[in-house]
C-alpha positions as CSV (number, residue, x, y, z in Angstrom):
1,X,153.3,85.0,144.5
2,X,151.7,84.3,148.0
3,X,152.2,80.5,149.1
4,X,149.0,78.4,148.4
5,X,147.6,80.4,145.1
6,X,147.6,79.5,141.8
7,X,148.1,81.3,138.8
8,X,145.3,82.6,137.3
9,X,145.4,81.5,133.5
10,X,143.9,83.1,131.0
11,X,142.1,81.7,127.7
12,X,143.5,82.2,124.3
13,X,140.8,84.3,122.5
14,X,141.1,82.5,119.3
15,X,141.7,78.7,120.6
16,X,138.0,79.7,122.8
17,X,137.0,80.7,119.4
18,X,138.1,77.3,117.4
19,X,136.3,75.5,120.6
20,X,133.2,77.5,119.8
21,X,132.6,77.1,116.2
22,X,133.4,73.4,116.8
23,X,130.5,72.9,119.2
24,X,129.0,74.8,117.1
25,X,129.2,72.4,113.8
26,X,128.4,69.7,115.7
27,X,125.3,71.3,117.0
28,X,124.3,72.3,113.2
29,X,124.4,67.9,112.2
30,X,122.4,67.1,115.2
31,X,119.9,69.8,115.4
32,X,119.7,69.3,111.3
33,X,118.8,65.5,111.9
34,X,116.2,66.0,115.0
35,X,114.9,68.9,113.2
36,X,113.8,66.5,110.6
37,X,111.4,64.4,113.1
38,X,107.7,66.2,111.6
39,X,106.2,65.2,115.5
40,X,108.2,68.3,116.9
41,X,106.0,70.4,118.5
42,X,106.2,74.4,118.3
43,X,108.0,75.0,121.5
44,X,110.8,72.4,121.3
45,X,111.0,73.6,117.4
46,X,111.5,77.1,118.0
47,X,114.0,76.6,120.9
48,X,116.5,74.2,118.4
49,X,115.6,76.2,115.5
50,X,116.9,79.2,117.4
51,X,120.4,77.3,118.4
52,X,121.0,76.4,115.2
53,X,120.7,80.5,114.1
54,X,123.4,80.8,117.1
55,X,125.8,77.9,115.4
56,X,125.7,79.2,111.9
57,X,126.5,82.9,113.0
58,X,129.2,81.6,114.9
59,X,131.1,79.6,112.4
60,X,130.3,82.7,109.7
61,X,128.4,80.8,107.2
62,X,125.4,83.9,107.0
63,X,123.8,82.5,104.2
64,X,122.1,79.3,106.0
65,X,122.2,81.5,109.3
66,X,119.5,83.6,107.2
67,X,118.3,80.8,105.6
68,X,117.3,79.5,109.1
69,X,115.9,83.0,110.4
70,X,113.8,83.5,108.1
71,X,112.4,79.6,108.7
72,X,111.9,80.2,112.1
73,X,109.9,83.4,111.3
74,X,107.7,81.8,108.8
75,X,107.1,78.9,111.6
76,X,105.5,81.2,114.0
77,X,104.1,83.3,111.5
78,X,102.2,79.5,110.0
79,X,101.5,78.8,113.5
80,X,100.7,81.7,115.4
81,X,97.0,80.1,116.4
82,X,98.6,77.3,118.5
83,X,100.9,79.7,119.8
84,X,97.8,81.8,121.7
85,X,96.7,78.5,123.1
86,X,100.0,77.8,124.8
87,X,98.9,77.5,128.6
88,X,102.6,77.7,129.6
89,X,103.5,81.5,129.6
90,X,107.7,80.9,130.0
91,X,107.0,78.4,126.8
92,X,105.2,81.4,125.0
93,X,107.4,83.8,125.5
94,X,110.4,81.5,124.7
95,X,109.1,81.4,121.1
96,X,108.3,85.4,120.9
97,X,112.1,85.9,122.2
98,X,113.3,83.6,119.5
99,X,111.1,84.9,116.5
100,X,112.1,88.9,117.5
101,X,115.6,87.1,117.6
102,X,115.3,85.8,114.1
103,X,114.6,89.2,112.8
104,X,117.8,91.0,114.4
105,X,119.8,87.9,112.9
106,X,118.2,88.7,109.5
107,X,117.7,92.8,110.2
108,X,121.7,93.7,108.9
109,X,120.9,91.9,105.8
110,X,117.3,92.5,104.7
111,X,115.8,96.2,105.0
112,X,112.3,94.6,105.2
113,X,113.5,93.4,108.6
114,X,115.3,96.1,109.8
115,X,112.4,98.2,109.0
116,X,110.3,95.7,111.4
117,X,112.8,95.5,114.3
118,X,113.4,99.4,114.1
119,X,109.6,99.5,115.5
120,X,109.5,96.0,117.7
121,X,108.9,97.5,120.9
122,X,105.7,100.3,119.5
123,X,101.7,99.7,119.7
124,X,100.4,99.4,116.3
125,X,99.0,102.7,116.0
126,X,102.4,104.7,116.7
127,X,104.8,102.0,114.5
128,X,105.5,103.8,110.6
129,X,106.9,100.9,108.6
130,X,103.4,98.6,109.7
131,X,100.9,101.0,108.8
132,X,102.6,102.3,105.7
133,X,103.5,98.3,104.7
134,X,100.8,98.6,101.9
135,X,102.9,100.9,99.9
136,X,106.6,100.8,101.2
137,X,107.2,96.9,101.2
138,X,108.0,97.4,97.7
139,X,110.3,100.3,98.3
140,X,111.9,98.7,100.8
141,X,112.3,95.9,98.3
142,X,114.1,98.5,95.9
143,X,116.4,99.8,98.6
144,X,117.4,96.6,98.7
145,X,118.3,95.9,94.9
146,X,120.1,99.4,95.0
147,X,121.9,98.7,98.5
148,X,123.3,95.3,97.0
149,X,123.9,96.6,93.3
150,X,121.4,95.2,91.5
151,X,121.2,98.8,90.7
152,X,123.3,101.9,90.0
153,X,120.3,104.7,90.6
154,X,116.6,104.8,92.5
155,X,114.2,107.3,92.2
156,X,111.0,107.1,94.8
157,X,108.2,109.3,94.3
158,X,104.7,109.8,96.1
159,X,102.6,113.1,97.5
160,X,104.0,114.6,100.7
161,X,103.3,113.6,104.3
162,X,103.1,110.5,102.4
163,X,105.9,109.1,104.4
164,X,108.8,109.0,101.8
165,X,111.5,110.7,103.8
166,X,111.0,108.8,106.9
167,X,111.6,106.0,104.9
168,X,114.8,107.3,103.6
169,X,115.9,108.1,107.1
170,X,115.6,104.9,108.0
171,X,117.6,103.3,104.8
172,X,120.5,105.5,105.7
173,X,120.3,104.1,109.6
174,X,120.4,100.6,108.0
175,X,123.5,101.7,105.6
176,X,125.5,103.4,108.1
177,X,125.7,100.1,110.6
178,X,126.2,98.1,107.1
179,X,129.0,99.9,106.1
180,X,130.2,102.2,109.2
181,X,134.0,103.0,107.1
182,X,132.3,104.0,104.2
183,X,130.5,107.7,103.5
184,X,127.2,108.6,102.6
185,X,126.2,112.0,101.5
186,X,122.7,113.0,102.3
187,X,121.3,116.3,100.1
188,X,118.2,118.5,100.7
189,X,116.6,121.9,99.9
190,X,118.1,124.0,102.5
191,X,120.2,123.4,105.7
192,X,117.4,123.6,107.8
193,X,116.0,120.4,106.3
194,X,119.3,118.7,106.4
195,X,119.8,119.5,109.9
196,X,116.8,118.0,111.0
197,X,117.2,114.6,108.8
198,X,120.7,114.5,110.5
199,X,118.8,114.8,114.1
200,X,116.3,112.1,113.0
201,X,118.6,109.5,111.8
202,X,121.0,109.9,115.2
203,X,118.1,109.5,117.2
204,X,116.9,106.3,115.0
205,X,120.2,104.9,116.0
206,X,120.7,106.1,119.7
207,X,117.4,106.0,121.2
208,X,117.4,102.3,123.1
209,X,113.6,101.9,122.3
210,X,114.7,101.5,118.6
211,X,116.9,98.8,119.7
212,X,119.4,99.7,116.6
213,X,122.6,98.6,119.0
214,X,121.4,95.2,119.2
215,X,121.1,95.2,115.6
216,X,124.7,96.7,114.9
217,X,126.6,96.1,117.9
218,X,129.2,97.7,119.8
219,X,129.5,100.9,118.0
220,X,130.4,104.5,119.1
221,X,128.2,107.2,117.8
222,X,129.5,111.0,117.5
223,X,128.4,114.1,115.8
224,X,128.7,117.6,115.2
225,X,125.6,119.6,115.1
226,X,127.8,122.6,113.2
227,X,129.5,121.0,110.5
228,X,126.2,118.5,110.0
229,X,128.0,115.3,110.2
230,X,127.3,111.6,111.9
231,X,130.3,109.5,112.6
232,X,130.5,105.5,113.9
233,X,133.6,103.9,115.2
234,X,135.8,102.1,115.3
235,X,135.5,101.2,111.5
236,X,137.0,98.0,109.3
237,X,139.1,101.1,108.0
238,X,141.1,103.9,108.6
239,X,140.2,106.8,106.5
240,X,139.7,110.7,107.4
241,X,136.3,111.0,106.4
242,X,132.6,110.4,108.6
243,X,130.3,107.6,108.2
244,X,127.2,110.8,106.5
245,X,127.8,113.8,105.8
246,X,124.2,116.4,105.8
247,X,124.1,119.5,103.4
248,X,121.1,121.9,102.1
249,X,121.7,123.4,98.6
250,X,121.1,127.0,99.9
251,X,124.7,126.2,101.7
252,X,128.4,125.2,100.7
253,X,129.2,121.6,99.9
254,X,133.4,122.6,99.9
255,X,135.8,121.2,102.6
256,X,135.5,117.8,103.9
257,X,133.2,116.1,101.8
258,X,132.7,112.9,100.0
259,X,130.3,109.8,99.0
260,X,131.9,106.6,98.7
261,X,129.4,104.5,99.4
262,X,125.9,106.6,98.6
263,X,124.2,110.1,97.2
264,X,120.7,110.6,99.1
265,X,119.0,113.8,97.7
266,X,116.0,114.1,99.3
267,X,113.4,116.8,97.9
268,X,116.0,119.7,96.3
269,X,113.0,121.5,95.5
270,X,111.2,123.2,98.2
271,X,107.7,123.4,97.9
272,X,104.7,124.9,94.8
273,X,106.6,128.3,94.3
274,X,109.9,127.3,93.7
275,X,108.6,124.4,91.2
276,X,106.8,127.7,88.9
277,X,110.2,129.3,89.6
278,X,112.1,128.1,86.2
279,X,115.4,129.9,87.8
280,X,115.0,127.7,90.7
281,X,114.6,124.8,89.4
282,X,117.7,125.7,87.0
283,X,119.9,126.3,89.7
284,X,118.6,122.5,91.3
285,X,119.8,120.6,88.6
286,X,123.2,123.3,88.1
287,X,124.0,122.5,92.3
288,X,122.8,119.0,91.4
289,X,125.5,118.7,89.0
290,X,128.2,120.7,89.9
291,X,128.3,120.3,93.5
292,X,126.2,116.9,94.8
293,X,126.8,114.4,92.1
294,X,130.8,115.6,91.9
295,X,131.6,114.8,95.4
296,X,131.6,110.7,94.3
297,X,134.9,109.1,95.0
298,X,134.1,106.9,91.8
299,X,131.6,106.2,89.5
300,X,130.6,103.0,91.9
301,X,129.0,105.5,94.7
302,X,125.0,104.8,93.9
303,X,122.1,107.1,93.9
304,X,118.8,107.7,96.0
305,X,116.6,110.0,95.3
306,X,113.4,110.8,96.9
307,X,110.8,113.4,95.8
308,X,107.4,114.8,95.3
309,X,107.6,115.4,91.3
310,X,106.8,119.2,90.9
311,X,107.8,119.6,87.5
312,X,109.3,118.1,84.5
313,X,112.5,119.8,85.1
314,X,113.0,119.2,88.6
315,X,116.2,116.8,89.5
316,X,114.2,113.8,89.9
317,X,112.1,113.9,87.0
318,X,114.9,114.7,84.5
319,X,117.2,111.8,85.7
320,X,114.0,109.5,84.8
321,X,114.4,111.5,81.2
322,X,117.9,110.9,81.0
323,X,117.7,107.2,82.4
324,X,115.1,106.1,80.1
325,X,116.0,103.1,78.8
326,X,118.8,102.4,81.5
327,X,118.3,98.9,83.2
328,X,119.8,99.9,85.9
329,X,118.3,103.0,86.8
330,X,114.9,102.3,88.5
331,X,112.2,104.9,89.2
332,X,108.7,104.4,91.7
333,X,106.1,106.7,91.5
334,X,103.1,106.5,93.4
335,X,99.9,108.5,92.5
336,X,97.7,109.5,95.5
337,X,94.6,108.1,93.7
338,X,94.5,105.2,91.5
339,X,93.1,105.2,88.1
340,X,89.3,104.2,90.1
341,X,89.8,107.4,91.8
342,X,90.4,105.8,94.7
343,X,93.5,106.6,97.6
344,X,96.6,104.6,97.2
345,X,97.6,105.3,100.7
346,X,94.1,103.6,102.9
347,X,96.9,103.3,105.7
348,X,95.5,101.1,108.4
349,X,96.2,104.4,111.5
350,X,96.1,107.9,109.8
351,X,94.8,107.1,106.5
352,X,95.2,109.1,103.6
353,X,91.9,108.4,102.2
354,X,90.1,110.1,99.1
355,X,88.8,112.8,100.6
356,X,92.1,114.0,101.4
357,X,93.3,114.2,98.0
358,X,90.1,115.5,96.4
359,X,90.4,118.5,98.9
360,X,94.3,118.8,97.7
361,X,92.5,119.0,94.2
362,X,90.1,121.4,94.8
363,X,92.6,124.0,96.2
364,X,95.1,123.4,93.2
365,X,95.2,124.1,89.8
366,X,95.3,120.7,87.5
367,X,98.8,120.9,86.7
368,X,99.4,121.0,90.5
369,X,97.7,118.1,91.2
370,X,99.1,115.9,88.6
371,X,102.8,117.0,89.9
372,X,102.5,116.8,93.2
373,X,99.8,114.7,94.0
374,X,99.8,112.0,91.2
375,X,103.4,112.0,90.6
376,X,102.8,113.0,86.9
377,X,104.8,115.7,86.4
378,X,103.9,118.2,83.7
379,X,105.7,120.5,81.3
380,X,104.3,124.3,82.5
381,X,105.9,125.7,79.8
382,X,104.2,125.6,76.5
383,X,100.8,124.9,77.7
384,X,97.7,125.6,75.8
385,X,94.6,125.5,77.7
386,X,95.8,125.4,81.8
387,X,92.6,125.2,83.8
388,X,92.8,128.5,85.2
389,X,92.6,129.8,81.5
390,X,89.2,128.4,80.6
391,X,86.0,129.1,81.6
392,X,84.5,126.9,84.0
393,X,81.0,126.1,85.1
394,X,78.7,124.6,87.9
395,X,75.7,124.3,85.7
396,X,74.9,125.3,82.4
397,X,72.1,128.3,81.8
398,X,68.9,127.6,82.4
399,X,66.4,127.1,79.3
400,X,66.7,125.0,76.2
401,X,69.9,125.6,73.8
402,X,69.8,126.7,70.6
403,X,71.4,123.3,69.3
404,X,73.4,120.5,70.8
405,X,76.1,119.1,68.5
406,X,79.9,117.1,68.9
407,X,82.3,116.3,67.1
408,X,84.0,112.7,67.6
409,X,88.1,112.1,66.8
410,X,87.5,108.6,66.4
411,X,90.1,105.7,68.0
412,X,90.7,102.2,68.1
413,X,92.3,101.8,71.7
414,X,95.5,100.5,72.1
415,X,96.4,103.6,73.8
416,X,94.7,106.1,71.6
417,X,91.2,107.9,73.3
418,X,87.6,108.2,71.3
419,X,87.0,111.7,72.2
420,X,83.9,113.0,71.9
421,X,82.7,116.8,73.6
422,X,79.1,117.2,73.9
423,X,78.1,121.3,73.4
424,X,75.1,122.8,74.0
425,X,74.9,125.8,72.2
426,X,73.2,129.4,74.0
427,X,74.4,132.4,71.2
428,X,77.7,132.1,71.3
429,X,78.5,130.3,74.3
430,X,78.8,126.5,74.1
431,X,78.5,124.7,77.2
432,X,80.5,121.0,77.5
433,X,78.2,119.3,79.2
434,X,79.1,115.5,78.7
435,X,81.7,113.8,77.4
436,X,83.2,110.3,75.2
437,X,86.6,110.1,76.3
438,X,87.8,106.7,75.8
439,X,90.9,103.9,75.4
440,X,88.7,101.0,74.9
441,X,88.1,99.0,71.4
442,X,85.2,100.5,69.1
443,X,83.1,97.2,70.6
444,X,82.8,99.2,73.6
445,X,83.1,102.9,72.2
446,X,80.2,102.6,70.0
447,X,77.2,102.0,72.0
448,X,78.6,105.2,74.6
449,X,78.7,107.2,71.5
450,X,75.5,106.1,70.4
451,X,74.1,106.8,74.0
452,X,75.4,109.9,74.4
453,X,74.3,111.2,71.1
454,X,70.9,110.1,72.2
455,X,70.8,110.9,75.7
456,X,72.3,114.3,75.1
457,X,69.2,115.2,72.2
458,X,72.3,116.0,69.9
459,X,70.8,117.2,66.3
460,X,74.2,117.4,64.2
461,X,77.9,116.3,65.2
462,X,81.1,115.4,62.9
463,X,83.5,112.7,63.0
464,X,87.2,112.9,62.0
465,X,89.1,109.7,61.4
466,X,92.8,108.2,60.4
467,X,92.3,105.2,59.0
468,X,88.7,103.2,58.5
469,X,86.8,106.0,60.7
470,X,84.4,106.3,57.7
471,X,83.4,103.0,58.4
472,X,82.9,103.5,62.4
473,X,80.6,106.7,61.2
474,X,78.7,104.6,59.1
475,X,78.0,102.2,61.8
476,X,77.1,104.8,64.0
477,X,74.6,105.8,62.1
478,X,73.3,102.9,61.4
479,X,73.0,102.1,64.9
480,X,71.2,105.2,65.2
481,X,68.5,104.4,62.5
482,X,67.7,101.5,64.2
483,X,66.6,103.2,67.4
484,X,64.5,105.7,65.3
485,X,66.5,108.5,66.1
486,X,67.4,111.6,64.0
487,X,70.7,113.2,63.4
488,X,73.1,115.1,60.7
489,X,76.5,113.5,60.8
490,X,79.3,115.1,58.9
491,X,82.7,113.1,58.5
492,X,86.1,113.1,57.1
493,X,89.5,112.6,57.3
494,X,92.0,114.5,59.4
495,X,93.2,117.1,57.3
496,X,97.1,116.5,55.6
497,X,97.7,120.3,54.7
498,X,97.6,121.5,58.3
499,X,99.4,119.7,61.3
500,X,97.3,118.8,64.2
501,X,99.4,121.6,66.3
502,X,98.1,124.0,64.2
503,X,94.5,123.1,63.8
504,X,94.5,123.3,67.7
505,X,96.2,126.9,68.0
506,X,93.7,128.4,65.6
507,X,90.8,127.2,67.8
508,X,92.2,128.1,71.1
509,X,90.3,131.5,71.5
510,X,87.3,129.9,70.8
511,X,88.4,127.0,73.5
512,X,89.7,129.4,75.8
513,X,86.4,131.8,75.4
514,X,88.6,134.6,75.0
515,X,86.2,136.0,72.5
516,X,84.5,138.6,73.6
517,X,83.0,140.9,70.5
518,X,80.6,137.7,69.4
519,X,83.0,137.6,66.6
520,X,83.1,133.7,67.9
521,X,81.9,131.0,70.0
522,X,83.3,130.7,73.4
523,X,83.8,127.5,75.3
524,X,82.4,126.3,78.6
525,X,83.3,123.5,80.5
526,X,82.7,121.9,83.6
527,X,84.2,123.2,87.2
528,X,85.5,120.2,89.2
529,X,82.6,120.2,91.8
530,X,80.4,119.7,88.4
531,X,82.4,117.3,86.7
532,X,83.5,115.2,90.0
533,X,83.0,111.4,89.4
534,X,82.8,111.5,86.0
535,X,85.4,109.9,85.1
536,X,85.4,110.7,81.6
537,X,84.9,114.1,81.9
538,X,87.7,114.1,84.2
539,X,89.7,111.8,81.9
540,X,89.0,114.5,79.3
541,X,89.9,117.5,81.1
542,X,93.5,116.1,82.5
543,X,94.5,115.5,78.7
544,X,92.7,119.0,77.4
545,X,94.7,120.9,80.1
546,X,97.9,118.9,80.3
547,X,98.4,119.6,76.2
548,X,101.8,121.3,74.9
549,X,102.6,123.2,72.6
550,X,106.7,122.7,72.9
551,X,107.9,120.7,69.8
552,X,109.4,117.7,72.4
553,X,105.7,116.8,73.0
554,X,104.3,116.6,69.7
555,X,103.7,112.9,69.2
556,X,103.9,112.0,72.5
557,X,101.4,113.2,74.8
558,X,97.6,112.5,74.6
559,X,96.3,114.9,72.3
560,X,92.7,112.9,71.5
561,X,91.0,115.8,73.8
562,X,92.6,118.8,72.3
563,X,92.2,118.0,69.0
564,X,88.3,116.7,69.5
565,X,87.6,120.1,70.6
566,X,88.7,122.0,68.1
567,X,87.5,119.6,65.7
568,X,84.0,120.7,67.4
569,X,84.9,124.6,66.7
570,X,86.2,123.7,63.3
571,X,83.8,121.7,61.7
572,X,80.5,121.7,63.5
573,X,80.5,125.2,65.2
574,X,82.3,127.1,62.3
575,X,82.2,124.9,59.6
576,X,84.6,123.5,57.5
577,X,87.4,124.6,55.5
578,X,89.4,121.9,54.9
579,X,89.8,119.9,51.7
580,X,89.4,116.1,52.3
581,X,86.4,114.2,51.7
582,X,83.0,114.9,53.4
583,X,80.0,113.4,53.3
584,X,77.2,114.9,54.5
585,X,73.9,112.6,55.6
586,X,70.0,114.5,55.6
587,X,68.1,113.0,58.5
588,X,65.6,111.3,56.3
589,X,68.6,109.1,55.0
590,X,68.6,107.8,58.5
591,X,65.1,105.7,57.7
């Protein structure tokens, strides 16, 4: 050692460390105690509030350290308007640093702020989390309950370009710097698709403008763009296998594969004509089950699943089935419109407004809209009167009809619809051209059934009841009599020698108009340009077309529609040949 110089000493890592946290607890007791002094202004608030986030992380107690984040935020977010008046501009942006501090402190352990610092340094028009807040706080929320196992399975549902997937990308970019020694594996339609999800997520957590390092520090990121894989090191432990693994059902899921941590399947049906495809969808669920769901390393590895619902049997929609009264199983689905017809999705950049979705409806068949753009999947199969099978108008003929008559299956709410069709009868043909389709209480029913009897100029109808629909008839027609007007009202209860299945199948020629000798009436309905903001009629028309004839549905689906109409074939059109009471009132009875 040269004459003159000292040794250069230096510190013991973990005595620095003990100094540290012991500054640190003493800075928590004083910054506690002048925190509690209300004449703080903002600046001098912020800066302590933001030491004492510092002190908590360093002695490990994350609870209070998020405790205090989020305190901080809701400060500036409270006082944001004395913020823009601050004249100093170092002051200022003190407090910004502090609050965008506050959410990387919080980011690791809520997704909501993850999703928020992911976009920090993007105008509002580009960020995807902001503009889509309306609908994906309360995903993100769900993430959150399945990320910290409140639950064992999540199913998230909404009509594409929706967002859904990149929301899903950015869950597994939280996961992965959660738990970097675990494995995720992430499942899609085809290879192609899982090859692009794995370049999205690695950009998500590489690209310095995301600012994911400062979030999840000091990591290495590697990957293999053959065998689909992203890997972060070092990890808490040793173990042979990557932090996600990507694979497409169209390829192999043998060799090196496992999910300790998470199963992400994400769309396994690809798009309208694989959903009609019933092999397709057969062999979803079959890779689903044989291959996906088996490459678990117990049964704690949870389950995402994110999806347009195409069908009743795609993955998604038979896991809801088969997790039905599982209170750990949760499942989101998000309709494009609302039951108002209006657009769930009024994103503040990019909207998807109304108009958007009734285009999608007027280039799809209804069953196609209600799968993939209300997220109401429904059984192909076994369907009785699909859109394209009936006849649809724009306008009736022109000239006055023969007659105009209904028939009314009568309700009580609660669930159940009034139904009431409207025909107006030219020959044979028997134009729907207004509708009573209803859940409301008979309060409300009865006056729109008197209206529409009235406005429509019916001259005869028939009303079918349960229990105590005699009794709603009879007050219909007294209602009628005391606005003068004329009409012959048949009634009686629903048949008990024929099932309700049946009755329907025997009219659905007639309904379908597939009679074509004049042998029988034929039904016409409204087109959806003619029937467009009537709700009602639209109401009518999802529950006529969605109704199944498969024995799993009987009893369960909304039948009020179907079996109205073929009341109308059976009993006003045709006449009746049942056996149950019937009384029959002239028009003069009604003075």
């Amino acid at each position: 050692m040269a004459r003159g110089k000292r040794p250069i000493l230096k510190a013991d890592p973990a005595v620095a460390l003990q100094f540290k946290q012991e500054q640190a607890r003493k800075d928590i007791v004083e910054i506690t105690e002048w925190l509690k002094d209300v004449r703080i202004e903002i600046y001098q608030r912020t800066i302590k509030t933001g030491k004492l986030i510092q002190a908590y992380k360093i002695i490990g107690d994350t609870e209070n350290m998020c405790k205090t984040a989020q305190e901080l935020i809701s400060l500036v977010n409270v006082q944001s308007y004395k913020i823009s008046k601050i004249t100093d501009k170092k002051h200022a942006n003190a407090i910004l640093n502090h609050y965008h501090q506050a959410y990387i402190e919080l980011a690791p352990y809520r997704f909501h702020h993850f999703l928020v610092c992911m976009e920090w340094n993007y105008p509002p028009e580009m960020k995807f989390y902001a503009n889509r807040k309306c609908v994906m706080e309360d995903w993100a929320r769900e993430i959150e309950r399945l990320e910290f196992g409140e639950l064992d399975l999540l199913g998230l549902s909404a009509p594409p370009r929706s967002g859904k997937t990149g929301l899903g990308e950015l869950a597994l970019a939280w996961m992965i710097g959660r738990h970097p020694d675990k494995s995720i594996l992430f499942a899609t339609h085809t290879n192609a698709m899982a090859r692009k999800a794995m370049t999205d997520v690695y950009n998500l957590i590489t690209e310095p403008r995301r600012g994911w390092g400062d979030i999840f520090q000091n990591f290495t990121v590697n990957k293999s763009q053959e065998d689909l894989w992203i890997d972060l090191e070092p990890k808490d432990s040793s173990n042979t296998y990557k932090t996600i693994y990507f694979r497409g059902i169209d390829g192999s899921f043998a060799g090196i594969l496992e999910a300790s941590w998470l199963i992400y399947c994400d769309d396994l049906i690809n798009g309208i004509i694989e959903a009609t495809n019933p092999d397709r969808l057969a062999n979803a669920w079959q890779k689903y089950g044989t291959d996906i769901s088996q490459r678990r390393v117990d049964d704690n590895v949870k389950e995402l699943h994110i999806a347009t619902r195409w069908s009743t049997k795609d993955v998604l929609s038979q896991l809801e089935e088969e997790n039905e009264d599982n209170p750990r199983a949760s499942f989101i689905k998000v309709p494009g419109l609302n039951e108002n017809g209006e657009s769930n999705f009024m994103f503040p950049y990019r909207p998807m407004t109304k108009e958007h979705f009734e285009k999608l409806r007027n280039k799809m068949d209804e069953v196609s809209f209600e799968c993939i753009v209300q997220q109401h999947p429904v059984e192909r199969d076994g369907l009785v009167f699909p859109e394209s099978g009936l006849l649809t108008e724009d306008v009736p003929p022109d000239g006055e009809p023969d007659r105009i008559c209904f028939a009314c299956d009568v309700a009580w709410g609660g669930g159940d619809y009034l139904s009431m069709p409207i025909g107006k009868v030219y020959g044979m043909d028997v134009y729907i051209d207004d509708v009573v389709h209803s859940p409301a209480d008979k309060y409300t029913t009865k006056p729109l059934v008197v209206a529409a009897i009235i406005n429509n100029g019916a001259s005869a109808g028939f009303f079918e009841w349960n229990n105590g629909g005699d009794e709603y008839m009879d007050d219909i027609i007294k209602m009628l009599r005391e606005k003068g007007y004329r009409c012959n009202i048949t009634g009686e209860r629903a048949p008990t020698n024929k099932s309700k299945l049946d009755r329907i199948l025997a009219c659905a020629p007639e309904i379908k108009g597939t009679i074509l000798d004049g042998s029988g009436y034929r039904l016409h309905f409204k087109s959806k340009v003619a029937r467009k903001g009537d709700k009602a009629y639209e109401m009518y028309m999802k529950h006529l077309t969605e109704f199944n004839q498969s024995a799993k549905y009987q009893g369960k689906q909304k039948d009020d529609a179907a079996d109205a109409t073929a009341s109308l074939v059976t009993n006003v059109l045709g006449g009746s040949t049942s056996t149950g009471r019937v009384t029959t009132f002239s028009r003069s009875l009604l003075f």
